[in-house]
C-alpha positions in Angstrom: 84.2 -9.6 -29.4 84.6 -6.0 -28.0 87.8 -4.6 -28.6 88.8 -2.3 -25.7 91.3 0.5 -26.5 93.0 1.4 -23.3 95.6 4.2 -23.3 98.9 3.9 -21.5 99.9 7.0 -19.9 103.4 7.7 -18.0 102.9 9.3 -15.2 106.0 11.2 -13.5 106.6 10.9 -10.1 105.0 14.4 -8.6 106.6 16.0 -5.3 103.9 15.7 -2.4 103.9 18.3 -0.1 100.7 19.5 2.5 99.6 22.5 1.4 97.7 25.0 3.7 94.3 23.3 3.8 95.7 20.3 4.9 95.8 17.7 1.9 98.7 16.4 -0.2 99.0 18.3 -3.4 101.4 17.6 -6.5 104.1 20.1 -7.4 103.6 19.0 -11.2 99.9 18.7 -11.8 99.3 16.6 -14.5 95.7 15.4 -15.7 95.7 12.3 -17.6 92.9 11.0 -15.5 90.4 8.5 -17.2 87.3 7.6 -15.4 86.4 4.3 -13.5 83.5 2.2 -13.2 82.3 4.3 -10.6 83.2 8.0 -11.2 84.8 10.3 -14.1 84.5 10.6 -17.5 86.8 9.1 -20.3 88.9 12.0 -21.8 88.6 10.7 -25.5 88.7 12.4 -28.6 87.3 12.1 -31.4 88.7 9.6 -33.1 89.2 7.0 -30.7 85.5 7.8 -30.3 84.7 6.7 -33.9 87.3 3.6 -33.3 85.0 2.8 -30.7 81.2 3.1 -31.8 82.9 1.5 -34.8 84.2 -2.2 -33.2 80.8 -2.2 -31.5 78.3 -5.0 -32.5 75.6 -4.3 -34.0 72.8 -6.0 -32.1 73.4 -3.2 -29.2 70.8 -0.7 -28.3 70.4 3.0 -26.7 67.8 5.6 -26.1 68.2 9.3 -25.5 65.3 10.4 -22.7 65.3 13.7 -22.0 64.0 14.1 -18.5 61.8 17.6 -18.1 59.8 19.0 -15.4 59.6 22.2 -13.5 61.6 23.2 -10.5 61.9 20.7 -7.5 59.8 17.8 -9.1 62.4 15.2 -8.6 64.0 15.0 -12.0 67.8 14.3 -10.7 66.5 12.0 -7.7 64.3 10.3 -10.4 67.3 9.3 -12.3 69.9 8.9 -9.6 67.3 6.0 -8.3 66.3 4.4 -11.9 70.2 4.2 -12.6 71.4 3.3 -8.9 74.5 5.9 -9.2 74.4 9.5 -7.4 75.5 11.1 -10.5 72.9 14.1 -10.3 73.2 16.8 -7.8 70.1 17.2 -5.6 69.0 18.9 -3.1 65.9 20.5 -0.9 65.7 24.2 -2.8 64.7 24.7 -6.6 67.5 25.4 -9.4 69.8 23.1 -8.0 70.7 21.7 -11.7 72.1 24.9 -13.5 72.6 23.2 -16.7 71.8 19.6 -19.2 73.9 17.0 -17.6 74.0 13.3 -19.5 73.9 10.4 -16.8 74.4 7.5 -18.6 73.5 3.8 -17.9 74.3 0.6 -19.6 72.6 -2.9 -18.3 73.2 -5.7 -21.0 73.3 -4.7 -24.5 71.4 -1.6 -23.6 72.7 2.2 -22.8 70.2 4.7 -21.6 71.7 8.4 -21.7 69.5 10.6 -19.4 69.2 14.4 -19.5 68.9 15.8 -16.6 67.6 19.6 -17.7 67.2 23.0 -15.4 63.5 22.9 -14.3 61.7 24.8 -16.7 60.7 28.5 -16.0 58.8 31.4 -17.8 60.9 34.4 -18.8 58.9 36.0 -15.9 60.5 33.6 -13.8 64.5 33.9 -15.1 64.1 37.8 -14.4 62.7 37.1 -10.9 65.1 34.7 -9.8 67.9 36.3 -11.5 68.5 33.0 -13.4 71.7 32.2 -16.6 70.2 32.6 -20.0 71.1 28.8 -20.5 68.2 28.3 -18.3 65.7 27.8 -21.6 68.4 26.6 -24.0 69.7 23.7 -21.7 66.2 22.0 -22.2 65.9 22.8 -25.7 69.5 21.2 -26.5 68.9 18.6 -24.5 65.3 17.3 -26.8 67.1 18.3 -30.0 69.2 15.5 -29.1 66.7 12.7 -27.6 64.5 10.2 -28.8 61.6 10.6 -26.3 60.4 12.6 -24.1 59.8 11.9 -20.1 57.5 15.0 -18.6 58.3 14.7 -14.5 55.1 16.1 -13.1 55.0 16.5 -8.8 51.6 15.2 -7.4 52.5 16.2 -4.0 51.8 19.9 -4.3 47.8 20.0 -4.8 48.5 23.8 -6.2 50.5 22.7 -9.3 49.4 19.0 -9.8 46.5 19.8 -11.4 48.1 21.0 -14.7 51.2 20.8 -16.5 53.4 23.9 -16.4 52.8 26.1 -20.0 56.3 25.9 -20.6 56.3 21.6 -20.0 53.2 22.5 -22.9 55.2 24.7 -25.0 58.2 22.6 -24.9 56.0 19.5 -25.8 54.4 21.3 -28.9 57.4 22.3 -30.2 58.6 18.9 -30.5 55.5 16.9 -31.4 57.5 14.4 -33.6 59.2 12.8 -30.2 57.8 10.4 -28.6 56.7 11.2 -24.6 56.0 10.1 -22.0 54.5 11.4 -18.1 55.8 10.4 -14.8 54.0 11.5 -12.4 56.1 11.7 -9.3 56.1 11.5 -5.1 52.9 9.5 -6.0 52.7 8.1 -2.5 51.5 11.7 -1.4 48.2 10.9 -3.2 46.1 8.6 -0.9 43.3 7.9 -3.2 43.4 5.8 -6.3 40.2 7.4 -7.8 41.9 10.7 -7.5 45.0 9.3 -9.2 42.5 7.8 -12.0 41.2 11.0 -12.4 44.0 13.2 -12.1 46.0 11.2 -15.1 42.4 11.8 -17.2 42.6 15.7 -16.5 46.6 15.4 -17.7 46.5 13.4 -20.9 42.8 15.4 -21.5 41.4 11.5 -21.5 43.3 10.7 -25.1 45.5 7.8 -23.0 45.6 4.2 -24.2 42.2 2.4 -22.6 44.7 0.1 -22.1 46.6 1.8 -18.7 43.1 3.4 -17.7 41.7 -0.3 -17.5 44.4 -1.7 -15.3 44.7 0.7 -13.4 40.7 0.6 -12.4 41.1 -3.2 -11.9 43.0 -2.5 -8.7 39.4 -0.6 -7.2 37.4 -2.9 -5.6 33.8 -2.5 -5.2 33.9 -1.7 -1.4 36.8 1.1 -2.5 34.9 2.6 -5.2 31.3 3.1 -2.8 33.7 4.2 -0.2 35.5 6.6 -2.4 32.5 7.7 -4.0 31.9 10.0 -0.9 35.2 11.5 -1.4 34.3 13.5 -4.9 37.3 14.0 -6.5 35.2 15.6 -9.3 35.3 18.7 -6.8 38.9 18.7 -7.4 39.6 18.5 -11.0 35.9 19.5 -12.2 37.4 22.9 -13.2 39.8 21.3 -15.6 37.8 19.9 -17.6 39.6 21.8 -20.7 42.6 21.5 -22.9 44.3 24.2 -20.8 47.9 22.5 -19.2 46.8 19.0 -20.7 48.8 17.2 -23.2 47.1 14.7 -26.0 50.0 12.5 -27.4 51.4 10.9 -24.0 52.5 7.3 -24.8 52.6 5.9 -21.6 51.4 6.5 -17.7 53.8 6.0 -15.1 53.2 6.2 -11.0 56.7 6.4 -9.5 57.8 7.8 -6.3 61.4 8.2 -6.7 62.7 8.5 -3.3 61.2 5.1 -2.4 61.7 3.2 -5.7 58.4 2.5 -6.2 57.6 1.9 -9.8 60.6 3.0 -11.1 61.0 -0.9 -12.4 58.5 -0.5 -14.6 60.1 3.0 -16.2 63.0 1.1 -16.6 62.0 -1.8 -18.6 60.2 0.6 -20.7 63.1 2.2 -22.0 65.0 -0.7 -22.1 62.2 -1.9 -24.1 61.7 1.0 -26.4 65.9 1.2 -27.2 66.6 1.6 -30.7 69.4 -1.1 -32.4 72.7 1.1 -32.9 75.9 1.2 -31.4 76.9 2.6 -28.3 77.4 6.7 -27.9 79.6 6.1 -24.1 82.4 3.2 -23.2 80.1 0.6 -20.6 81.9 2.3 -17.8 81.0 6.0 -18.3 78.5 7.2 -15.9 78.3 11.0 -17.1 79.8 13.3 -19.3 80.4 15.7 -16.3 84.5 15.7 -15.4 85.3 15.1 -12.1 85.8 19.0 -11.0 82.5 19.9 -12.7 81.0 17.0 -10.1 82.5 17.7 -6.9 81.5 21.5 -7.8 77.9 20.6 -7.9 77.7 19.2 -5.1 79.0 21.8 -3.1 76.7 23.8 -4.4 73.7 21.7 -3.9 75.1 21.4 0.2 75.0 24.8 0.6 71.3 24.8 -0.7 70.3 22.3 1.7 72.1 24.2 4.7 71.7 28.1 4.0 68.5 29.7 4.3 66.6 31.3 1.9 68.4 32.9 -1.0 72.2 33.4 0.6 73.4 30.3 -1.1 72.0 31.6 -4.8 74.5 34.9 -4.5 77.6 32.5 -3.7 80.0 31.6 -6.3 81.7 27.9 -5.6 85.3 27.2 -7.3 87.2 24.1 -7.8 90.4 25.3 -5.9 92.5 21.6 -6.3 92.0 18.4 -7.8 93.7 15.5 -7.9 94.3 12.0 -7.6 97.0 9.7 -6.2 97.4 6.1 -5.0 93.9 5.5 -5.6 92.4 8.5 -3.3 90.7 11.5 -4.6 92.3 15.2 -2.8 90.8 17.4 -3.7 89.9 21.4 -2.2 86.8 24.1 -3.3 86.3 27.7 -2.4 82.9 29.6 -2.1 83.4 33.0 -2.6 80.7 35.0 -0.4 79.2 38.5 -1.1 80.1 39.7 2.2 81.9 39.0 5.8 78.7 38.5 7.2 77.5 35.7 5.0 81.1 34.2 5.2 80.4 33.7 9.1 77.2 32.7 8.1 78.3 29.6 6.5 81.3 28.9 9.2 78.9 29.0 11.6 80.3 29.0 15.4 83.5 27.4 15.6 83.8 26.5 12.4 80.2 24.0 13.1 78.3 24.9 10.3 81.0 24.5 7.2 82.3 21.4 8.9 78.9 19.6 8.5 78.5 20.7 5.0 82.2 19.3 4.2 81.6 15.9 5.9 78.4 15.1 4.1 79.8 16.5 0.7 82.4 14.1 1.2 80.5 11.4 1.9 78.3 12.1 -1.2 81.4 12.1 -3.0 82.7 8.9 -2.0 79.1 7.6 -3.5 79.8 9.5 -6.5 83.1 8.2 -7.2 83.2 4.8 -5.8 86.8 5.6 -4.0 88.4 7.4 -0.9 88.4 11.2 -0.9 90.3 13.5 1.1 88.3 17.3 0.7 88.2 20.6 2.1 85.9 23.5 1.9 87.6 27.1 2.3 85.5 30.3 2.4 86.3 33.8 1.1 84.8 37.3 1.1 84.1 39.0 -2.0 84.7 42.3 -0.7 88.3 41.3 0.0 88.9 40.6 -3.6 87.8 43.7 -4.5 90.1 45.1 -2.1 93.1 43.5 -3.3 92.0 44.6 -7.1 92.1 48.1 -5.9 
């Protein structure tokens, strides 16, 4: 049997008074918070840690999947759908994950920790977008510390699909002891199933297991491979017929689309099936290694993304103002800081329009985050009237 070590904290009573942006805030902030089922992480140290993995039997299982891929390719969707939890911000624009995050899922005796990496760029890219050096060694951290591999490759963009990114190359050669594996993603957007044959021969440079080729070419009828024929995919992929953005050691094939669920059933058993016997690294409950502030911060961030044009909402900078939590409800407050007055009205919008709409559906991806009610404001500041203030 399990023995669960839970930690009794005394709280003191805090003074509740309504602060200027209109939620309840403590006079004596304290932050013993332990995460739920649904929402933050367990503050532990090190040694209950140890206590922990230690009491665990042995016939458990985990795998370490480090989920890779370039820019917008559905990585954090991808895992928010295979673990049915919104722990991975997402949004419409590229660069909305900054940094390795850990989402972590337990069904049974299994526990999958996913990686959810910053899409990979080329140095060319990092100086163009302006982009944290931690860009290239979030990845890198992130496979030193996994058992396999998953590459997350879009086939909706007929520009890119056709090859794998040279840094998804580099990244795989540098590693070539891991197991990998390629899912290729938004697969709905491909209406032929000879071009999907065809395109997975290209990416694996036609090493893959007979196996997945042969099922897969089971599903052609003869009426769909005359009427396909017409189609000549060959005129497609016929200049790829090199080992230029292919990758020889793939284990496995998948067809997912991760906004509809489709296939991601047969990812999951996969890992579950692939888990290595050892004890547990995360408590059953723990859904990320993110705290709550680091969270709600995200998703801000990932808002603004969705409702600024262009590249405004790169040159913000998004602050967790107040956090808290009390009689079961989560109050909690963030500031953006904005270069300028201008892009401060921006983001307000006409009476207020614009920032309200970004609020309520922050909030309401909150509540999905967390699993509990959550009182939340957004306030907005120029830059230029810090610098003001310094002088």
């Amino acid at each position: 049997m399990i023995v669960i070590l839970k930690s009794i904290v005394n709280l003191t009573k805090n003074n509740i008074q309504l602060n200027k942006y209109g939620i309840y805030y403590c006079l004596q902030q304290q932050r013993p918070y332990v995460l739920d089922s649904k929402c933050e992480k367990h503050e532990q140290n090190e040694e209950t840690s140890k206590q922990y993995r230690g009491e665990q039997h042995c016939e458990h299982k985990s795998l370490n999947i480090a989920v890779i891929g370039v820019p917008n390719a559905g990585k954090s969707t991808f895992i928010n759908n295979i673990i049915n939890h919104r722990v991975c911000p997402t949004s419409s624009k590229v660069h909305t994950t900054r940094k390795s995050n850990k989402a972590i899922y337990t069904t049974g005796q299994t526990q999958l920790v996913f990686y959810d990496t910053p899409g990979l760029v080329t140095q060319k890219e990092i100086n163009k977008h302006k982009l944290e050096k931690s860009f290239k060694s979030s990845y890198r951290h992130a496979i030193q510390h996994a058992d396999m591999i998953a590459v997350l490759h879009d086939v909706s963009n007929t520009w890119t699909r056709k090859q794998l990114h040279p840094t998804v190359i580099d990244s795989l050669k540098a590693y070539p002891q891991l197991p990998s594996v390629l899912i290729l993603n938004k697969i709905d957007a491909l209406k032929s199933k000879r071009i999907t044959l065809e395109l997975i021969r290209i990416l694996t440079n036609n090493t893959l297991s007979g196996r997945k080729h042969n099922k897969m070419a089971k599903k052609l009828t003869l009426d769909e491979s005359k009427k396909e024929e017409d189609e000549k995919p060959k005129l497609e992929f016929g200049d790829l017929l090199n080992n230029e953005g292919t990758w020889s050691n793939f284990s496995d094939v998948f067809l997912v689309s991760s906004i509809t669920g489709s296939g991601l059933n047969k990812v999951h058993d996969y890992f579950i099936n692939t888990a290595k016997s050892r004890n547990w690294e995360y408590p059953s409950d723990t859904f990320t290694d993110e705290t709550p502030e680091d969270l709600i911060v995200a998703s801000v961030r990932a808002r603004l993304l969705d409702y600024l044009p262009q590249e405004i909402p790169y040159n913000l900078e998004t602050f967790i103002e107040y956090y808290n939590v009390h009689n079961n409800t989560i109050y909690a407050s963030v500031e953006v800081v904005c270069p300028t007055k201008r892009v401060e009205r921006l983001i307000c919008g006409e009476s207020n329009g614009r920032l309200k709409q970004i609020t309520e559906r922050v909030t309401s991806d909150l509540v999905e985050t967390f699993g509990k009610p959550i009182s939340f404001t957004i306030s907005t500041r120029p830059k230029e009237k810090t610098n003001e203030v310094a002088n």
